[in-house]
C-alpha positions in Angstrom: 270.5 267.2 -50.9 272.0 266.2 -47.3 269.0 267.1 -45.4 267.1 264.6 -48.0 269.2 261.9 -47.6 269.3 262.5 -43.8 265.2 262.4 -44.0 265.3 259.5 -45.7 267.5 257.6 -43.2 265.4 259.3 -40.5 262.3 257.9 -42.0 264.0 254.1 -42.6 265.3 254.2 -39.5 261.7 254.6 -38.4 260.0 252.1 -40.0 262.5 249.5 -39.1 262.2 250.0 -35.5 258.1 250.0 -36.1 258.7 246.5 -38.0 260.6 245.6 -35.0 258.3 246.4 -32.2 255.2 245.3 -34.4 257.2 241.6 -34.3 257.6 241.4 -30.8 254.2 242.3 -30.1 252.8 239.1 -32.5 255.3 236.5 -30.6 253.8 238.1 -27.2 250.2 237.5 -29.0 251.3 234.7 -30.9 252.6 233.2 -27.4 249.5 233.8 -25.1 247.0 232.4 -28.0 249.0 229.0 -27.5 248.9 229.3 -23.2 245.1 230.0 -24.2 244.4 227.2 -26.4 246.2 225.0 -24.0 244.1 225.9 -21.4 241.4 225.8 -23.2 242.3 222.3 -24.1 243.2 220.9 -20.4 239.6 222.5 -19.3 237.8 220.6 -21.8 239.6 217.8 -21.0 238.5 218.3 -17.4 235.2 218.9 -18.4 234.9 215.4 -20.3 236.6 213.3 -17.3 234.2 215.2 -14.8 231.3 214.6 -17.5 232.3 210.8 -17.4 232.8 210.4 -13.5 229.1 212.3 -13.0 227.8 209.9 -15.9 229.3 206.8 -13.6 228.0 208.2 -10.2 224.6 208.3 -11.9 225.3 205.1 -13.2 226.4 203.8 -9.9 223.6 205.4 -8.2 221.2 204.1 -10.2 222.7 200.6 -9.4 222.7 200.9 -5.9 219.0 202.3 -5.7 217.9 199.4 -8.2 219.8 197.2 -5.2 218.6 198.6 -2.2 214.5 198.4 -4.2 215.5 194.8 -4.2 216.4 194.2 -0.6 214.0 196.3 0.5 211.6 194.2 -1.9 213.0 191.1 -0.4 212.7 192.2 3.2 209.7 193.2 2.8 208.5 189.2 1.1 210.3 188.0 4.0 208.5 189.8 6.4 205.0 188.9 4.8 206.0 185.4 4.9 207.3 185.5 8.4 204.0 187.5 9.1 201.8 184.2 7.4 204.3 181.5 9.3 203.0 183.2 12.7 199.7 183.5 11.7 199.7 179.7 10.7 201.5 178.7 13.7 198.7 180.6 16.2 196.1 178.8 14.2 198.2 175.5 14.1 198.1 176.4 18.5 194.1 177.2 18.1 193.8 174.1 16.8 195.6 172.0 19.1 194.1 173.3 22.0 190.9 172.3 20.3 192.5 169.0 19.4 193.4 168.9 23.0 190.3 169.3 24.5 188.4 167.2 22.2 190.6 164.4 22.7 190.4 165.4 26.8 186.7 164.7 26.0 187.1 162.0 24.3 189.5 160.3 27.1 187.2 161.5 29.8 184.4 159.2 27.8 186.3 156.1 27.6 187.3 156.1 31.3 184.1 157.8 32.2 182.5 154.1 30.5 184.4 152.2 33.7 184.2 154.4 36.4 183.2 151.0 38.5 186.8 150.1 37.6 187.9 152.5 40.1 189.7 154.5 37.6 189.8 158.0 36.7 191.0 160.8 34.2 192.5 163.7 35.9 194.1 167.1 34.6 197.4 167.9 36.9 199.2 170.7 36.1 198.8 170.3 32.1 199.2 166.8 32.6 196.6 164.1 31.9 196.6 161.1 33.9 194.4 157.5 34.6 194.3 157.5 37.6 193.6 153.9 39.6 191.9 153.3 42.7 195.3 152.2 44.3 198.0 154.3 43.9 200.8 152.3 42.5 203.7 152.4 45.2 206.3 150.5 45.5 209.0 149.7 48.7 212.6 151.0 48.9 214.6 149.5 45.7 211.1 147.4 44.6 209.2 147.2 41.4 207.0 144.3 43.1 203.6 145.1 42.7 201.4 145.0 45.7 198.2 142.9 45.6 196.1 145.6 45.4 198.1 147.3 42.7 197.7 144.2 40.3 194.2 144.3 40.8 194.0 147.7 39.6 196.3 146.7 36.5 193.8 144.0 35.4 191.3 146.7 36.0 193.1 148.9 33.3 194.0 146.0 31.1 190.2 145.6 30.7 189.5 148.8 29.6 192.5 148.5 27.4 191.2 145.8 25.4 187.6 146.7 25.3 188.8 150.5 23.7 191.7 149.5 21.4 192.3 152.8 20.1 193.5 153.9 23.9 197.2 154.2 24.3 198.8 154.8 27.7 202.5 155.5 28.4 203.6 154.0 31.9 206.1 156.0 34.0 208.1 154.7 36.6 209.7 157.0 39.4 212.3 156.7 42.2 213.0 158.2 45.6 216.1 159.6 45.6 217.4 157.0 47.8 220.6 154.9 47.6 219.6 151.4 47.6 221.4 147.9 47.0 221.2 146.2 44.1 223.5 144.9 41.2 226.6 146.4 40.2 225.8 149.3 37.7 222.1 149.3 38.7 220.6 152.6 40.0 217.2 154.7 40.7 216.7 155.3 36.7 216.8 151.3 36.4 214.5 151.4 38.8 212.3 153.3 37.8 211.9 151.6 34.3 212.0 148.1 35.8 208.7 149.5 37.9 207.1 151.1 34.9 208.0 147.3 32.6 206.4 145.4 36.1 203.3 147.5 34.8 203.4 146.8 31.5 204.1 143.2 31.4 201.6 142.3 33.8 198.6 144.2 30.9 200.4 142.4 28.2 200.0 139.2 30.3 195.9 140.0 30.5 195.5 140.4 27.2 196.1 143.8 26.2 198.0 144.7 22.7 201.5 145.6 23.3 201.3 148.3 20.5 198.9 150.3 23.2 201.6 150.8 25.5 205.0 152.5 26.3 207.5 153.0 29.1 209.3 155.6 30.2 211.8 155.3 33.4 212.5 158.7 35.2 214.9 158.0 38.1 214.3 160.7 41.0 214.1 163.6 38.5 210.7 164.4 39.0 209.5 163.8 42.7 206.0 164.5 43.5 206.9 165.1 47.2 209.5 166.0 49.5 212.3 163.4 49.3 213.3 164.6 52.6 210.7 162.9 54.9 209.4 159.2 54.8 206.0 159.9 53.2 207.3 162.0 50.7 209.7 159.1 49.2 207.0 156.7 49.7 205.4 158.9 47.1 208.2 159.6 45.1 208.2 155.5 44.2 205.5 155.1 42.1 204.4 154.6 38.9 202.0 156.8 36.6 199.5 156.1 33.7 199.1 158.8 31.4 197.4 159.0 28.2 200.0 158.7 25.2 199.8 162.3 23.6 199.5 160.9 20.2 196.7 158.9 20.8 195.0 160.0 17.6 191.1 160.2 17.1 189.7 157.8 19.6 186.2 157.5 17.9 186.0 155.7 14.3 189.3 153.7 15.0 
């Protein structure tokens, strides 16, 4: 009967310590199925946030190519225009230097007409100019005219009125001299006061004052060298030079 009982008790004992270690073990499972699922969790959780950041690069890429198609788009309008602007401006150039030379023609004609005027057309450096039989010079701090010089004004003024479309431009030049004269007064004064003496004496035979302008240019642009005697007597003179918008000569 003891040894039953004590079986008995054996065998309790037993499954009591089996119950025991069979509850530990489920904690222990029970506690790494929640690490699990929590990691589980925090990965999918970084799976969706890297999702979404990959779906905005895409996004953002997308953006910036659609961008950089448009400024490369724009660039490329600009550079056609740019292209077409040049191309009109060397035909714009073709065409003036057409222009040019017809009008050069065209200039040639009308003083060609009066050559026994003792006037002339000529071509120096780019330049056009009428040229008179007497050079128009004037003495130190003068814008007299010499009797010879008016002669050749009344020339001009002839050919002035009889071609109406012709405009000149007069331009009056200076040594680069000191000279006396009033208060405030200096070689650019001069100059224009030489260039006016021109212009007033065509106006005075006749000519239309809406053929003529004046331009005064001091001792800027010298012709010769100021440094000797000849070359100032040069310097003081005035020009005549075909005004560069004369427009189209013939039909006017």
């Amino acid at each position: 009967m003891r040894l039953v009982v004590k079986l008995l008790v054996l065998c309790l004992t037993v499954g009591a310590f089996q119950s025991c270690v069979s509850k530990k073990k489920y904690d222990e499972l029970e506690a790494a199925k929640a690490a699990t699922d929590q990691a589980l969790a925090e990965t999918q959780a970084n799976v969706k946030t890297l999702s979404e950041e990959k779906d905005a690069l895409a996004a953002e890429m997308e953006s910036e190519k659609t961008r950089l198609n448009g400024e490369i788009s724009s660039i490329k309008s600009d550079l056609d225009a740019t292209k077409s602007q040049v191309a009109q401006v060397e035909e714009k150039l073709q065409m003036t230097e057409k222009e040019l030379g017809a009008l050069k023609e065209q200039i040639d004609g009308v003083f060609n007409a009066y050559s026994g005027s003792g006037m002339s057309l000529e071509d120096r450096d780019g330049r056009l100019y009428v040229v008179t039989g007497s050079p128009l010079r004037y003495n130190s701090g003068s814008s007299r005219l010499s009797k010879d010089e008016r002669e050749a004004v009344d020339a001009l003024a002839e050919v002035l009125k009889s071609t109406p479309a012709a405009k000149i431009m007069i331009e009056g030049h200076a040594d680069s001299q000191k000279f006396k004269a009033d208060a405030g007064s200096d070689n650019w004064d001069l100059s224009y006061r030489r260039a006016k003496a021109v212009v007033t004496r065509l106006i005075k035979k006749g000519v239309d004052a809406g053929q003529l302008s004046i331009a005064g240019r001091g001792d800027s642009m010298p012709s010769a060298d100021n440094g000797t005697a000849d070359g100032r007597a040069a310097n003081r003179r005035t020009v005549l030079l075909p005004n560069p918008d004369l427009g189209k000569l013939k039909g006017n």
